[in-house]
Each structure stands twice: as structure tokens, then as C-alpha cells.
N, C-alpha and C positions, 0 to 999 in steps of 0.2 A: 331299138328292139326292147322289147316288157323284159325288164331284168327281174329276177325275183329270188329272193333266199329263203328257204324254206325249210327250219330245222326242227325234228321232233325233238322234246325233250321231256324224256323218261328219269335220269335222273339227273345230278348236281354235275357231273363231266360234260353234260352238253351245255353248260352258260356260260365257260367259255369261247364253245363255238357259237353262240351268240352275238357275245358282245364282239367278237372279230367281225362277223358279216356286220350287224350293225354298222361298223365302222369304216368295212369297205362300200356298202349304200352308201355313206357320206360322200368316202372321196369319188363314187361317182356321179353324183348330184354336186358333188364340189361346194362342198359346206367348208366351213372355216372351223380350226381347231376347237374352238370353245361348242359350238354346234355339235360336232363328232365326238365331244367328252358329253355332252348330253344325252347325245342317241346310245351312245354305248352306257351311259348308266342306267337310263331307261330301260334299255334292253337289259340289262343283267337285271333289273329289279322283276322284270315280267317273269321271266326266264324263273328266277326264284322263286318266284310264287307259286309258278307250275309245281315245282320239283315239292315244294312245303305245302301247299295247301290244295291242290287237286291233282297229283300223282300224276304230274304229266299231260301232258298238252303239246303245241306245238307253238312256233313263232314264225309268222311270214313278214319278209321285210319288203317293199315296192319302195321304187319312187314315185313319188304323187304330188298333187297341189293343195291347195287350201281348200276346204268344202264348199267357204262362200263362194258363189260364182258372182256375187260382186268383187270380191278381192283379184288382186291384182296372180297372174298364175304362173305363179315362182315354181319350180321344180325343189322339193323337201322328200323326206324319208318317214315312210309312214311304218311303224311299227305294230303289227296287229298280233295278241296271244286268244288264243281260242284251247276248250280244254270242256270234257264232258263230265267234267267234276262235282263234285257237292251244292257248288252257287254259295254265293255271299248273302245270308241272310239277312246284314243290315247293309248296306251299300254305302250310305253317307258316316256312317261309323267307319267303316275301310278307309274310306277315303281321306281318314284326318290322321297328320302324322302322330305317330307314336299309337296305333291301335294295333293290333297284333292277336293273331289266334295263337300262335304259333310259339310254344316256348323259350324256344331258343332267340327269336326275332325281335330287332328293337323295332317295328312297326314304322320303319320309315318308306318302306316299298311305295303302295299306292299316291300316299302322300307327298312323296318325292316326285312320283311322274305328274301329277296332276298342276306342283307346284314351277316344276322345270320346263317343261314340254311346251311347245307354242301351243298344242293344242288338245287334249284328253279328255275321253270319254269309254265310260264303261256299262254293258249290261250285264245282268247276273239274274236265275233264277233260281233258288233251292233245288236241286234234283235234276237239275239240266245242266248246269256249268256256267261259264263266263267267258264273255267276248271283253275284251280294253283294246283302245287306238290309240297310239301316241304318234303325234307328226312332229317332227322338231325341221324348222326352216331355217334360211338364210341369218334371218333374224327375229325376234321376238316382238312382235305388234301388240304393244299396250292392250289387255283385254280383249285379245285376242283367243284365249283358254275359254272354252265350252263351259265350264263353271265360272267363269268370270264375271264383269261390268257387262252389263245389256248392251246390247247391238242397235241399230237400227232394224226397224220390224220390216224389212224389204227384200226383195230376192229371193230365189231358193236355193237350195243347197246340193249341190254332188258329191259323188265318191262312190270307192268301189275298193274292189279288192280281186286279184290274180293269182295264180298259182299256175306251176308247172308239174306235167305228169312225172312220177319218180323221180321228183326233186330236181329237174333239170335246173341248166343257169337259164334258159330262157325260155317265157310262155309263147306260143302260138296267139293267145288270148291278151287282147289290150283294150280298155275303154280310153277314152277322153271326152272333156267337155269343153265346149264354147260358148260365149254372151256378145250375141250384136244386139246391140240395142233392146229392147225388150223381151229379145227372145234366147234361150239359152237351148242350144243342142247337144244332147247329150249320145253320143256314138257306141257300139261297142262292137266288137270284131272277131274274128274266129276263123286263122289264117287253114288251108287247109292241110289236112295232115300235121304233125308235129313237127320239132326241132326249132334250127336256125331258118329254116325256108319261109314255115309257117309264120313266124316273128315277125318275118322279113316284109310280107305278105299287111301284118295288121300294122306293121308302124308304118308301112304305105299309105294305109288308109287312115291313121289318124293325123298324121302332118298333111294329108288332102283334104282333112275338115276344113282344119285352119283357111283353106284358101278359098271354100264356100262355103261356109259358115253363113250367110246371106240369103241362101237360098234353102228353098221348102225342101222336105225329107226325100220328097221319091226325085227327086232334082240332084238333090247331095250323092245321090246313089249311083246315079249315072256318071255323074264328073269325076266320082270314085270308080267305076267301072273302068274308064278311061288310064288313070294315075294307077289301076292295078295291074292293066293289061302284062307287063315284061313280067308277073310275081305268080304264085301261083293260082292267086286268086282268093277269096275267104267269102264267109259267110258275114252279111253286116246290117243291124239292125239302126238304124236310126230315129230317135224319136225328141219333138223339140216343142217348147213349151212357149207361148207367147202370154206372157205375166200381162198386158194390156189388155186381151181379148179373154183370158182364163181359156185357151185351147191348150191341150194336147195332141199332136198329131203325130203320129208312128207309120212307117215305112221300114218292110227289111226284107233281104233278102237272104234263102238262104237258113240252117237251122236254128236261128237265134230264135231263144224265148224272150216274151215281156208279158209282163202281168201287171193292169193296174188298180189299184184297191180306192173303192170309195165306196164313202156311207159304209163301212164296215165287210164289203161285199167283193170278190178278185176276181177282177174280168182278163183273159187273154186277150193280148192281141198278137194277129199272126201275121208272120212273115211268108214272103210267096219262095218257092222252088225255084233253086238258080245260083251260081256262085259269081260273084262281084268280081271283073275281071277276064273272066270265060264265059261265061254263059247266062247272059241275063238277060231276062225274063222280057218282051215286050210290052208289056204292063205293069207298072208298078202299084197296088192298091196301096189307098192309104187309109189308115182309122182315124179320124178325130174325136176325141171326146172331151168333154169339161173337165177341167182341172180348178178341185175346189179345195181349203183349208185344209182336208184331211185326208188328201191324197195322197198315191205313195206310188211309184212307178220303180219296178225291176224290171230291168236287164239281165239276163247271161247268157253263156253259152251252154252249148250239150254237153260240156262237160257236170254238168247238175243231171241227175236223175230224169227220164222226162215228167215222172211223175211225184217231183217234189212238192210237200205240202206250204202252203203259204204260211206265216208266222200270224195266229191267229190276236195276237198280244195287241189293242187296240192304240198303246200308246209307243209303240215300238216303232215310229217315224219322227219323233219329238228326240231320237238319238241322232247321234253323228251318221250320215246314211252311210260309210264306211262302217261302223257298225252293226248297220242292219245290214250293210253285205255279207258281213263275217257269220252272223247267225244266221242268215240263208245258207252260207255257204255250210256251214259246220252242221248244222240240223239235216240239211240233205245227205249227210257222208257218216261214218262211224270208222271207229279204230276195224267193227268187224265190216263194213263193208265200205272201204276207200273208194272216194274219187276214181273212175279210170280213163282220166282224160286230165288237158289242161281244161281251168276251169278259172272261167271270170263272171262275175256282180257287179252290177253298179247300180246305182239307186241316185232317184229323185228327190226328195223332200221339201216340203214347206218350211220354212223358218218355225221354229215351235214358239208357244205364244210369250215365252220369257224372252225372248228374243235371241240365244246363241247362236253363234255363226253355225 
């Protein structure tokens, strides 16, 4: 089930309920001590920044994989601080150690997780706030860091991010992603109702990707219809990318949103009436459309607004697309008007043209 930890932090007492969940993420992902002294310095470095530099924010911890869906899909601890603060005027000055707005601070926060972290990335804009991701894995892949050594220019990229309503221990909402051969599937789910049931319900259906992954969207739907029947069923939107033909093709059933941005422009694609499990639908339609350099495909569930606005920022898919989940996610919601649901993102991306995973 989508485990998730998820702590406001208002002032300096909540970092060390930080750095504790951090560190139990670990031992559920079963990280090895040096790993878990990472995650937890990480996390106390975010945590601090809130408290110092934008009055508070909050810190959600998932476990996750690596964005590249060419890499290999290790289970790690994704660290994500989101916060409607000031924004970092200069970004690549934050991010070198020893810079510091902050009187009191020797300026090693950013600098630290960028330089420890298997993987780190940050947005920021003046008068909107700051999303950072940190994933720390099993182990550390040479140039593996988002600011690091160039990748290879191939693949695209996943990620996402989760959350539970009132802080629960466990979401309703889970994505995953697959890669058979040229084509990568990217899943997300939205068990019904809340709790442990609802959990229950999407980690159903994403341990049932895995097992047809092979097969076209409104295909994957039904085989899942079958694997949810004993659950209570969820809402699941599946859409899968084939990097040889440049197709995107989406299928979902149920109230999953997707939206996909090209040429600067965000098209829906909709999902039909029906709960995966109980009641599905004897048609499945499906959209295909072209997927080109500057595409950007979102997933979520209802727990987003229906009427959230898309991120207008033209280069806001050249970030870690856990990143850009976190700024859909955070731009949809306010301290005045919270989420009231659990609520999952997950995003697509093209490889950006520096090549980072």
C-alpha cells in the first residue's frame, strides 16, 4: 500500500519529526545505514529551510523509484518540501555550498542535499514559493544527480507524488510506471473511498501492471478489472507512450484527470464512467495523440480541484517530473484552502536537452 508521511512544518519542533519519518521511509524501503543517515540529513536540511527561509511549508516523504524509466526500478525515498514562500531569487547561487540568506546559517542546506542525494532538483519562483526533491536509493549511481555528468539523450522520464487526506499513514492514491521495450506505461489509480481499503484497492492495480505491461491501455484495464474484482474497486487512468512511433495513447476509467501540454497548448484527455473492479464500462475509448520534444503529460486524481489551472511556465517539464508534480500539486491547494481528498500527480517528461535523468 502507498505509504506516505506527511508533516507540516510551521516552526523549528517540527524537524525533528522530520528527520524521524525520513528515517522510518528508509527502514521501509530497507535502505542500509549510510543511506538512512542521508535521508535524514536531507530531510532536516529541507525542514530547515522551511522554518528559516519561507515560514513554513510542509514535507511529504513516499517511496519511489528513479525518474529514468531506463534505469533500473529500485524502491528509494523520495523527499519532497513544497512551501508558498518568497521563492529563491537566484537558484544556482542557493545551490552552492556556503550561500546563505539567513544570518544565523552556515549555507550548507541546499548545497548539502544536491551534493549527497542520488538525485536533486529544485523550482523556485519569487512570490510563489519552492518545490526541491531529493531521492536517496540503495546506492549512489555515478552521475546519477540531476545537476551532474550528461546522461544519455534517450528515454523519458516519470515521477509523481502522493499524499493522504489528514495526514493519514496510507493513500488511497498510487501511481507506477513500466518500460517493455519501447514503450513505457505510466498508471495511476484512485482506490474508492479512503483508508486502508482504498490502498488496498490501488496497490492491486499497480502490482497488476507489472504483469501486463505488454499490453495496450484499454487491454491493461480489463486485466486490472479482473486482479480488482475481491478490492473495492478504484478509479484508473492508464496512458503509454511508445518512444518508436512518438504515440501517446490514454485509456481510463473512472474520475481520473490527464492533461497533455503541446506546442505550449493543454489538451484533456478523458476518462469514461465506471469503477475498475465493479463496474466497467463495455467500451473502453481510447485517445492517441503525438508525443513530441515538448510534451508534458499529467495524471491525478480528484483529489486536485476539478478545476485546476495548468502551470503556464514553458520550461517547467525540463525539471525532475516529480517536481512538476509537486507544483501542480501545491499550486492547486492553499494553507486557505486545503486538499480534501487524498491526492496523487504523476507526470511524463522528455529527457531535457542537457540530458539529466
Amino acid at each position: 500500500m502507498t505509504r506516505v508521511w506527511d508533516i507540516p512544518v510551521q516552526d523549528s519542533t517540527r524537524i525533528r519529526d522530520v528527520r524521524v519519518a525520513a528515517e522510518a521511509a528508509c527502514t521501509h524501503a530497507g535502505l542500509d545505514p549510510h543511506a538512512t543517515a542521508v535521508a535524514a540529513l536531507v530531510a532536516t536540511e529541507l525542514a530547515s529551510n522551511l522554518v528559516k527561509h519561507a515560514v513554513g511549508g510542509r514535507i511529504l516523504i513516499n517511496l519511489a523509484g528513479p525518474a529514468d524509466t531506463l534505469a533500473p526500478d529500485v524502491t528509494g525515498v523520495q523527499i519532497t518540501s513544497l512551501d508558498h514562500g518568497p521563492g529563491i531569487g537566484n537558484v544556482p547561487a542557493a545551490l552552492r555550498d556556503g550561500h546563505s540568506t539567513a544570518p544565523s546559517s552556515l549555507g550548507a542546506g541546499l548545497g548539502t542535499c544536491l551534493r549527497i542525494a542520488h538525485a536533486f532538483d529544485l523550482h523556485s519562483r519569487p512570490g510563489q514559493g519552492t518545490v526541491a526533491v531529493a531521492r536517496i536509493g540503495r546506492a549512489r549511481v555515478p552521475g546519477s544527480a540531476l545537476a551532474g555528468p550528461h546522461r544519455p539523450r534517450t528515454g523519458v522520464r516519470a515521477g509523481g507524488i502522493t499524499t493522504a487526506l489528514a495526514h493519514a499513514e496510507h493513500s488511497g492514491d498510487a501511481f507506477g510506471r513500466v518500460r517493455s521495450g519501447p514503450r513505457v506505461t505510466l498508471l495511476l489509480s484512485d482506490g474508492l473511498g479512503h483508508g486502508d481499503k482504498a490502498a488496498e484497492a490501488s496497490a492491486a492495480a499497480i502490482e497488476g501492471l507489472g504483469r501486463c505491461a505488454d499490453l495496450p491501455p484499454a487491454e491493461i484495464l480489463r486485466h486490472l478489472h479482473t486482479a480488482l474484482r475481491d478490492t473495492r474497486g478504484a478509479a484508473v487512468g492508464v496512458a503509454q507512450l511508445d518512444e518508436e512511433t512518438g504515440r501517446l495513447s490514454y485509456a481510463g476509467v473512472g474520475n481520473i484527470g490527464a492533461r497533455l501540454r503541446t506546442d505550449a497548448t493543454w489538451q484533456p484527455l478523458l476518462s469514461h464512467p465506471g469503477i475498475v473492479g465493479a463496474h466497467f464500462p463495455a467500451t473502453v475509448p481510447v485517445q492517441v495523440n503525438a508525443w513530441r520534444p515538448d510534451s508534458l503529460l499529467v495524471l491525478h486524481s480528484d483529489g486536485l480541484p476539478g478545476r485546476w489551472v495548468p502551470p503556464s511556465e514553458p520550461r517547467l517539464g525540463d525539471h525532475d517530473p516529480a517536481v512538476v508534480a509537486a507544483v501542480v500539486l501545491r499550486d492547486a491547494g492553499s494553507a486557505a484552502r486545503p486538499l480534501r481528498d487524498d491526492a496523487s500527480v504523476a507526470v511524463v517528461a522528455p529527457r531535457p536537452p542537457d540530458g539529466r535523468a
